[in-house]
Each structure stands twice: as C-alpha cells, then as structure tokens.
C-alpha positions in Angstrom: 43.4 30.3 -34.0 40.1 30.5 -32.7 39.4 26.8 -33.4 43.0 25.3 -32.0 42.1 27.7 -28.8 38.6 25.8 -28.4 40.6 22.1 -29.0 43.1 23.0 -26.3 40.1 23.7 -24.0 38.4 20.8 -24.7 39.8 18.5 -21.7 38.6 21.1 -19.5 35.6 21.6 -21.0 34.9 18.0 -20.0 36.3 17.8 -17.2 33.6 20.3 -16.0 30.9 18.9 -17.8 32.2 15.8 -16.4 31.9 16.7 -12.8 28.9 18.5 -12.8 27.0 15.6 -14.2 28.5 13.5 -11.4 27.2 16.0 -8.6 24.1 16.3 -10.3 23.6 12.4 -10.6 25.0 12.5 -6.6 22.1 14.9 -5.5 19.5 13.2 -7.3 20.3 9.7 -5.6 20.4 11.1 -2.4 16.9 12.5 -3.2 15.9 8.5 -4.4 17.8 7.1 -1.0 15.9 9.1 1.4 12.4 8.5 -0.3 13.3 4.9 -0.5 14.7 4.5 3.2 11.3 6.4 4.2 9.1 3.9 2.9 10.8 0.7 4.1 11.9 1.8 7.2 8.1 2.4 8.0 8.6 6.4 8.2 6.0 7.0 5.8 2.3 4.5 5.4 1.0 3.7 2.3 -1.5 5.2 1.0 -3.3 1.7 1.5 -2.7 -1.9 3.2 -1.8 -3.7 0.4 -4.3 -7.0 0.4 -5.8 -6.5 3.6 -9.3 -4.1 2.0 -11.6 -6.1 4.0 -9.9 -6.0 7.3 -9.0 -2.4 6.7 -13.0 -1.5 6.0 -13.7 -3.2 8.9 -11.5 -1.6 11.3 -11.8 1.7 10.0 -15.7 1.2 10.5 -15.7 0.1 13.5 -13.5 3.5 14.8 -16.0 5.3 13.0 -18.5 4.3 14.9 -16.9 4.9 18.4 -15.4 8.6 17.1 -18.8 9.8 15.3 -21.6 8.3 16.8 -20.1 7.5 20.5 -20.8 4.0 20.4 -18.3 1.9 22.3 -16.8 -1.1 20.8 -13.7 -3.8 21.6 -11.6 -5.7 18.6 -8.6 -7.9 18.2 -6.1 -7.8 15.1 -4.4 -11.1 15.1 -1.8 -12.2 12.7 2.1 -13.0 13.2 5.0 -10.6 13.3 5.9 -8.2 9.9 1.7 -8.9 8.8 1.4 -5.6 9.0 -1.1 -5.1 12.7 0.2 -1.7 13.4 0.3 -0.4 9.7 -3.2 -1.7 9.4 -3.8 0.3 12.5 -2.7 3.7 12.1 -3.6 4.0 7.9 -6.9 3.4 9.6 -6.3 6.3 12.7 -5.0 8.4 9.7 -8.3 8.3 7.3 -10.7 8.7 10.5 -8.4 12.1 11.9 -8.7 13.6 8.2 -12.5 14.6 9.8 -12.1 17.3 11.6 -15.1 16.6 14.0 -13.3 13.9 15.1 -10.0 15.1 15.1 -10.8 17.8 17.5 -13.0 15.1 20.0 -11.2 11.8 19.8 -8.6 11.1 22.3 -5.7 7.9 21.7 -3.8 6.0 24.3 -1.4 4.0 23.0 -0.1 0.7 25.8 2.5 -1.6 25.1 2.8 -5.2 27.2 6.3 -5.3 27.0 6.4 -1.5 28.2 3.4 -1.3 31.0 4.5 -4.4 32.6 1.5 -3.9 35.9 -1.6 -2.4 35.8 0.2 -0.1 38.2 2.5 1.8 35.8 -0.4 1.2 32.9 -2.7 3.6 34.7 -0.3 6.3 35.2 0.7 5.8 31.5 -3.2 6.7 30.6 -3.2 9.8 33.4 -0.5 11.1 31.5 -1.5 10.7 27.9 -4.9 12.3 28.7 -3.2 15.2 30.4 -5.3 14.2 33.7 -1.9 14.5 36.0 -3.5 17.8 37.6 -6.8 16.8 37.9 -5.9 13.5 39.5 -3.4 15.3 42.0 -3.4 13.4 45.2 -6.5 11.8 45.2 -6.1 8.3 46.8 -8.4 5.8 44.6 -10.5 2.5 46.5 -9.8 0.3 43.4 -8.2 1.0 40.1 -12.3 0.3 38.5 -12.8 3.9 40.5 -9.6 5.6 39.2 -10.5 4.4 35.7 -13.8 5.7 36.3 -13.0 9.0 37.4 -10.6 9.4 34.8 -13.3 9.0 32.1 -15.7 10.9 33.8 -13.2 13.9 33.8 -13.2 14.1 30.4 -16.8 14.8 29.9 -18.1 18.2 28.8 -21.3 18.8 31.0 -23.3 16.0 30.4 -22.9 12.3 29.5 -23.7 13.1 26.0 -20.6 14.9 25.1 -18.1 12.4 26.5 -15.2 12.5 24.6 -14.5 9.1 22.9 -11.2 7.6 23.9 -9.3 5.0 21.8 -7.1 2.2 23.6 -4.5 0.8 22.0 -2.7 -2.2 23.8 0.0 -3.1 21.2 1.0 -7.2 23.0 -2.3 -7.6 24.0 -1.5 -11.0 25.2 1.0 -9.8 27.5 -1.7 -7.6 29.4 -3.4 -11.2 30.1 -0.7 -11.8 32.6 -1.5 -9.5 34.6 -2.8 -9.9 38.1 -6.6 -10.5 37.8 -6.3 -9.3 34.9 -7.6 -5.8 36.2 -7.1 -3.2 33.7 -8.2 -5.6 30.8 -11.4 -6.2 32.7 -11.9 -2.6 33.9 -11.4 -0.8 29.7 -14.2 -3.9 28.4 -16.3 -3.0 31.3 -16.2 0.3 30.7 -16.7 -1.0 26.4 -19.8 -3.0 27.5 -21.5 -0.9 29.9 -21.6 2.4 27.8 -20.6 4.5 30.6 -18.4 6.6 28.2 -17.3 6.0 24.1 -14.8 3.8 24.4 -12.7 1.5 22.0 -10.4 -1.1 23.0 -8.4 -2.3 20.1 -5.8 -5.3 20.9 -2.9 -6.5 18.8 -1.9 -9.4 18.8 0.3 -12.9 17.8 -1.2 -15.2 19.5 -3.9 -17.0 17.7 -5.3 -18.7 21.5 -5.1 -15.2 22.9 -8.5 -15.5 24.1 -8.1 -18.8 26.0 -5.9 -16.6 27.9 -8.2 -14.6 29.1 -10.4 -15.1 32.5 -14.0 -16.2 32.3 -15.8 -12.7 33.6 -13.0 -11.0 31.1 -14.1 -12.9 28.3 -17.6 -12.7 29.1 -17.2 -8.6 28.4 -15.0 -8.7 25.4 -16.9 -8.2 22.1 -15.0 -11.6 20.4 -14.5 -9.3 17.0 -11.4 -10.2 15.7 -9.4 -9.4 12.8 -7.0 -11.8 10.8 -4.4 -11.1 8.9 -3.0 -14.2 7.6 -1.1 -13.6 4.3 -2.4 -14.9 1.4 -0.3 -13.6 -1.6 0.9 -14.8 -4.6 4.3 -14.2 -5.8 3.1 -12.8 -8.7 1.5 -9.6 -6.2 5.0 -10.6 -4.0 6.7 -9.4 -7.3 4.4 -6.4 -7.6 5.1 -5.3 -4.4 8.9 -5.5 -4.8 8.3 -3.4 -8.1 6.1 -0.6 -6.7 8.2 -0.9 -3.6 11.3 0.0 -5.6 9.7 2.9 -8.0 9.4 6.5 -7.4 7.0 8.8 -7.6 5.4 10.6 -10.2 6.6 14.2 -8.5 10.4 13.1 -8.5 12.4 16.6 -9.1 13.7 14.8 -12.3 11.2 13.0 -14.6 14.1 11.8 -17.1 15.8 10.7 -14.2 12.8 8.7 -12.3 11.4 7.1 -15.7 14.8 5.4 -16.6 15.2 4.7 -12.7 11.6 3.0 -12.8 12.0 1.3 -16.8 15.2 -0.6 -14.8 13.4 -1.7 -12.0 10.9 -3.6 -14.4 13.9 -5.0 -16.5 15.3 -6.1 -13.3 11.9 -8.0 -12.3 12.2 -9.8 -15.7 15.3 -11.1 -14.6 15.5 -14.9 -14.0 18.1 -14.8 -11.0 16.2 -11.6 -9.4 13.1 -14.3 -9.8 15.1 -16.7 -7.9 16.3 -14.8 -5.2 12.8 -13.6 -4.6 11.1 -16.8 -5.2 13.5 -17.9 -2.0 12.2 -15.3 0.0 8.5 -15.4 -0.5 9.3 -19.2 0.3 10.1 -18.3 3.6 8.8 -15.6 4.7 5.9 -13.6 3.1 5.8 -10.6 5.1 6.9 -6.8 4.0 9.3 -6.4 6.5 12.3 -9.1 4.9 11.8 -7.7 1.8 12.3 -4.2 2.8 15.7 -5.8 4.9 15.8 -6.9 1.1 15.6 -3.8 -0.8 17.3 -1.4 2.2 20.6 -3.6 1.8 20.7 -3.7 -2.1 19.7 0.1 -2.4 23.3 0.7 -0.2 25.0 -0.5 -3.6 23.7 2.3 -5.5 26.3 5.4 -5.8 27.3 7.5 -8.9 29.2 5.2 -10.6 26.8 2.2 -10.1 23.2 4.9 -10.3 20.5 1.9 -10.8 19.9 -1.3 -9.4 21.5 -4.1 -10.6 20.2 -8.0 -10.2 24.1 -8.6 -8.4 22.8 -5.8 -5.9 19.9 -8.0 -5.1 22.0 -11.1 -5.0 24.8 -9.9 -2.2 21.9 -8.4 -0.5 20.2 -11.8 -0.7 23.5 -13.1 1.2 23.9 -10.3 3.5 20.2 -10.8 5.0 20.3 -14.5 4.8 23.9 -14.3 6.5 24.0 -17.6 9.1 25.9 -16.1 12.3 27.0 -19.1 13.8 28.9 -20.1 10.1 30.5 -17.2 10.0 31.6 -18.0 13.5 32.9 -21.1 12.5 35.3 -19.4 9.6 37.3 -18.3 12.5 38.0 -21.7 14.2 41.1 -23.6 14.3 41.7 -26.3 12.5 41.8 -28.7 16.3 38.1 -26.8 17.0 37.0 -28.1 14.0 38.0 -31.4 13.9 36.7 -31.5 17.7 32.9 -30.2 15.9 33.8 -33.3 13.4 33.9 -36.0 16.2 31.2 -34.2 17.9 28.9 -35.0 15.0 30.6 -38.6 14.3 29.3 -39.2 18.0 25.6 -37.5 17.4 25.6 -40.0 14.2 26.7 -43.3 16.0 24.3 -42.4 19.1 21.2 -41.6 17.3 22.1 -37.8 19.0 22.5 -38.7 22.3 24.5 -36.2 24.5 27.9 -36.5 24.2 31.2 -35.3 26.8 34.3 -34.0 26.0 36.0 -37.5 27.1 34.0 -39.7 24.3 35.1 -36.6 21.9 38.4 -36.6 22.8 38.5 -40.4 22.3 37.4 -39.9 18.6 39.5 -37.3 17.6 42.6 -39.5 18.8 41.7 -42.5 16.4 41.6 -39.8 13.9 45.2 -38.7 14.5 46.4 -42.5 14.7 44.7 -42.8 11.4 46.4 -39.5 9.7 48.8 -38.9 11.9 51.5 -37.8 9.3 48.7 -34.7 8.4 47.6 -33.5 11.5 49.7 -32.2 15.1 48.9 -34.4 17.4 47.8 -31.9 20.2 48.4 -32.8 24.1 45.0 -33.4 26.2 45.1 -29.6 27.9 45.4 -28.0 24.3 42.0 -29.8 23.5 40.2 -29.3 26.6 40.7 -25.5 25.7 39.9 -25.9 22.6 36.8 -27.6 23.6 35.8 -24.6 26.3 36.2 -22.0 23.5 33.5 -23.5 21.5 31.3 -23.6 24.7 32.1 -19.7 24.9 31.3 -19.2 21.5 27.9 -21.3 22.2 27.9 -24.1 19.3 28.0 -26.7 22.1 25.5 -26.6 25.1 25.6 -28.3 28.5 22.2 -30.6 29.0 21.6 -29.0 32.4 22.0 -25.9 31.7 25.9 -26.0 33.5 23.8 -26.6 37.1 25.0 -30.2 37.4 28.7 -30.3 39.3 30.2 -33.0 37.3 34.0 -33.0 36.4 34.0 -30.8 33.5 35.6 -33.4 30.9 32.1 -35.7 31.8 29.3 -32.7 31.6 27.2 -33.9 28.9 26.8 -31.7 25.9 25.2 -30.7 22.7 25.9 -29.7 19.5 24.2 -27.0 18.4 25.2 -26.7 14.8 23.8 -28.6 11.7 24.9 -30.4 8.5 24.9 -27.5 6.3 26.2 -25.1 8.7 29.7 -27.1 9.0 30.0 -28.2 5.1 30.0 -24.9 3.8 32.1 -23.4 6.6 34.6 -25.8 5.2 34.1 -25.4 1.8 35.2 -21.7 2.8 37.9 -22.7 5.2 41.2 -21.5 4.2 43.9 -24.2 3.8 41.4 -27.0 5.4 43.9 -30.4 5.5 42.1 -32.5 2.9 42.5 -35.3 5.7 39.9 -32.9 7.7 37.7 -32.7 5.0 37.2 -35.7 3.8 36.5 -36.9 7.4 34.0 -34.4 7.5 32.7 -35.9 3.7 32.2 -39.2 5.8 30.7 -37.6 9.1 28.4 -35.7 6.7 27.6 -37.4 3.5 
C-alpha cells in the first residue's frame, strides 16, 4: 500500500523537484547576468589593463610623483576610440588612492571638451569641483591666469609646502585647443611648469597631431610626454580575452554551477564557427568595446531552458551587432523604389559615378518596362517621382549641393548612397522579388 501510495506521488514529486531546479537555475543566471553586464558595460575595472603594463607603469608613476612628492607634471594618452584611455586612467587613479596619504591630500577635476565648451564655463566647472564657490564669492578676477591663481592658492595649508596636489583631467583634450587663445590650456601648463602649486595635467586624446594644434607659447610649456596606446594583439590574446571575459569568478555562490559554466566557455572557444565569427571581428576592429557589444548581445540568449552559451548565441549576436541599417531599410521598399535604386546604379556604372537626376533615372527605368513589360506595372510619371522623394526621405540618395541649388526638382543632381552588397543581399531577402527585377539587378551588379 505504502509503495502504490509513493508511485501515485511520484508526478508530484517531480513536478516539485522539477520547479525548484528551474528557480534555482533562474537565480543563479541572474547572479551570472549581473556580474557579466558589470564587467562589459565598464561598471566594474579590471584588476589590470590588459596589454598596456608599460603605459600603465608609466602613468601610474608619473601621478605618484605629483600626489607624494608634489612634483608637477603634464602627459597625453593618445590612442583611438574603445583603446581603453579612460580605463587606463582611472585603474591608475584607483592603485594611487589605495594610499591613504594621498587619498586624504589629492584633489581630481575631471573636464570634458565636448562638455566645457569655453574656458568660461570650464572655470566654474573647477570652482565647483574644488568646493571653492564660497571662497570665490563675488570676487571680480583681472584675467582668468589670476582666478586660476587664486584658486590654487586657496587650497594651500599655511605655507607653499603643503599645497594640496590637484589632478586635471581634460577627457577631448583636442577639443580644449579650440578654444580662444587657448587660455585655460596655457594657464594649467603654466601653472605645471612654473611649480607654483603640484599640479598634473593629464590629456586624453584621438588625435595623433593633437600637438600641432596647439599654439607656439602653449607648446613651449607642455611637457611633450605622451602615452600610446596602439593595439598590438594577437588573436590568440583576442581569444583569451573573450575567454576570461566570459568566465566567472572563483567566489561564484555555486562552484558546481561556475565550473561547468566556465568548462563550456573553453569548449565553445574550440569551436571552429565561434573562431570564425571572432576572427571577423578582430579583423575589424580590435578594441574591447565590440567585443563586449559581442558578448552583451549573445549573453541575452541565455535563460533556463538554454543556461550556457551556445556557438548559435554568438552567431545571431555576430548578426545583430554587425546589422547594416540602411539594408534593413531597403527590406521595406517597393518593388518601383527598388527598381528606381536599380537604374540609379545602371547610371553610376555607365557614368563612371557621375551624379545622376531623377529625369535620366526615370528614362532607364522606362526601357526596362518596354523590355519586361508583361512582368512589371508600368507606373505613371507622378507615382515615380514619389517614389523617388521617399528614398530621399529615407536618405539612400543625396542631393550634390546639399538641396541649396533651386533647380526643378526632377533635374537636382543626386547620389546614391548605397553600395553593391548592400542591394544584393536586400534582394536576396526581398520577399516575392519579380525575377525580371533581379536579374536586372544580376546585370547592374555582377
């Protein structure tokens, strides 16, 4: 009795077990989706740059020296967008305000270019973040050299050795170059150069001839360190990087859970198409910040029934980030639109791409409907002039002047702004394309 009681309880008994494994596996993957989002949305910095040890020795040295020994000092990181400037930056800030000397002393004020657009608004952005608002008051200043000056000075404790260093940090330091006279860039590498206080004016930076930018007495007071970071990986540390990005840490809640989690992520790095897909995008583009687009999109695939990464995760996400806007734009056209982008690039091809108006495109869409007429409607001119205006709305053609020139609107001269690629595989995904179409296309394209 006891047994058939225990076998008609069975389903339940499963059923339980069932469900509480599921909200179990639920909890623990939120716990893996919120360390993992931390760490590539740039919440959390790594422990260390990753390949940049001798820049990050450098910089961190040359803080030191401002923060403990007062000596006043000016650098430039340069290196292109996603290289990793600000990281580089503020893993440094973090190691040198683990020193509790310095953490108490040093003060930071952070500038941006695109933010602090005059030196007007970038000096009452430093009043502020030195909390100076009161002692400034309503002072009325000769030059902004004096306010700067008596800004510093009001931070020193009794004498001028016990100034307290100040770090600035001007994040588009190119942008600051466009600034009338150049004022506040002269006025912080004065202040650098001449000792009056410890002082250390790091720049950020893309542009590679940012210094030609700069004016000649400027120049003459700027230090000329700078600091590259021009990536230099392999794919083999590309494919380390995408393995240690992915793995969790060694205090996960569940070890069971985080060792089979971390086993999968090196099977999936064996993987030939995962290879593939990331060979791609080291190809072309090297920095961390597309492959944590990468890893972000492909880690929104994981849920309970689907609890590990899998190399078709990686693959839509590949598709997803790569995504071409103005092909999935042209999935929504008519068939008339397209065969007006058609003609448009028969015309680029028989004018060596030469600008092109609607009249000369209307001209060659006709002797394609003479030629297939029994295929395609043959539309009345006012139908394909708005046709031809909706693909200026959407912005795959362009007027050469800019739409300045007042020309009737069926001679403006245009552009086409899409390429080869772009319109084959739109129709390779068209739905119901006219094989006419297409094979126009084949012979505008091929």
């Amino acid at each position: 009795a006891d047994g058939r009681k225990w076998k008609n309880n069975l389903p339940i008994l499963c059923d339980i077990f069932e469900f509480n494994y599921e909200k179990l596996t639920f909890h623990l993957l939120l716990q893996v989706q919120r360390i993992l989002r931390e760490r590539f949305c740039h919440q959390r910095l790594p422990d260390r740059p990753v390949g940049l040890e001798s820049q990050y020795k450098h910089l961190l040295e040359l803080l030191r020296r401002t923060a403990v020994h007062g000596e006043s000092n000016s650098v430039l990181i340069v290196g292109p967008r996603g290289a990793g400037k600000t990281m580089l930056l503020r893993c440094a800030l973090r190691e040198l305000l683990e020193l509790q000397e310095v953490k108490q002393n040093v003060l930071q004020v952070h500038l941006s270019g695109l933010l602090q657009t005059d030196d007007r608004i970038a000096l009452k952005e430093i009043t502020r973040q030195l909390h100076l608002e009161n002692v400034v008051g309503d002072k009325v200043f000769g030059s902004f050299a004096e306010n700067l000056v008596f800004l510093l000075e009001a931070l020193k404790r009794g004498d001028k050795s016990s100034s307290r260093p100040v770090f600035f940090i001007l994040e588009e330091f190119d942008l600051f170059a466009h600034h009338k006279n150049q004022t506040l860039l002269y006025n912080l590498l004065d202040v650098s150069q001449s000792a009056q206080a410890p002082v250390a004016v790091v720049g950020l930076t893309c542009r590679l001839d940012v210094l030609e930018l700069l004016e000649k007495r400027v120049k003459s007071r700027f230090s000329h360190r700078q600091i590259h970071l021009l990536s230099c990986m392999s794919f083999c540390q590309y494919l380390d990087a995408f393995r240690s990005e992915l793995a969790l840490p060694d205090d996960f809640p569940d070890s069971k859970f985080s060792q089979e989690w971390n086993l999968n992520v090196s099977e999936l790095c064996e993987e030939k198409s995962v290879q593939e897909i990331l060979q791609k995008h080291f190809n072309s583009c090297k920095d961390f910040r597309s492959l944590h687009l990468l890893l972000l999109l492909a880690l929104t695939r994981v849920s309970v029934s689907n609890p590990t990464l899998r190399a078709v995760d990686i693959l839509e996400a590949s598709r997803m980030s790569s995504a071409d806007s103005k092909a999935n734009i042209l999935h929504g056209l008519s068939v008339l639109e397209l065969c007006l982008i058609i003609a448009m690039k028969h015309l680029n091809d028989i004018y060596e791409g030469e600008p092109f108006n609607f009249q000369m495109v209307h001209n060659e869409f006709k002797k394609f409907i003479q030629r297939k007429s029994h295929s395609i409607h043959n539309f009345e001119k006012p139908v394909v002039i708005k046709a031809f205006e909706h693909l200026l709305q959407l912005e795959l053609i362009r007027p050469v002047d800019g739409g300045v020139c007042k020309v009737q609107r069926e001679y403006q001269l245009m552009r086409l702004m899409l390429d080869h690629t772009q319109v084959m595989e739109a129709l390779q995904r068209y739905p119901q394309c006219p094989t006419d179409v297409k094979q126009w296309a084949i012979s505008a394209f091929g």
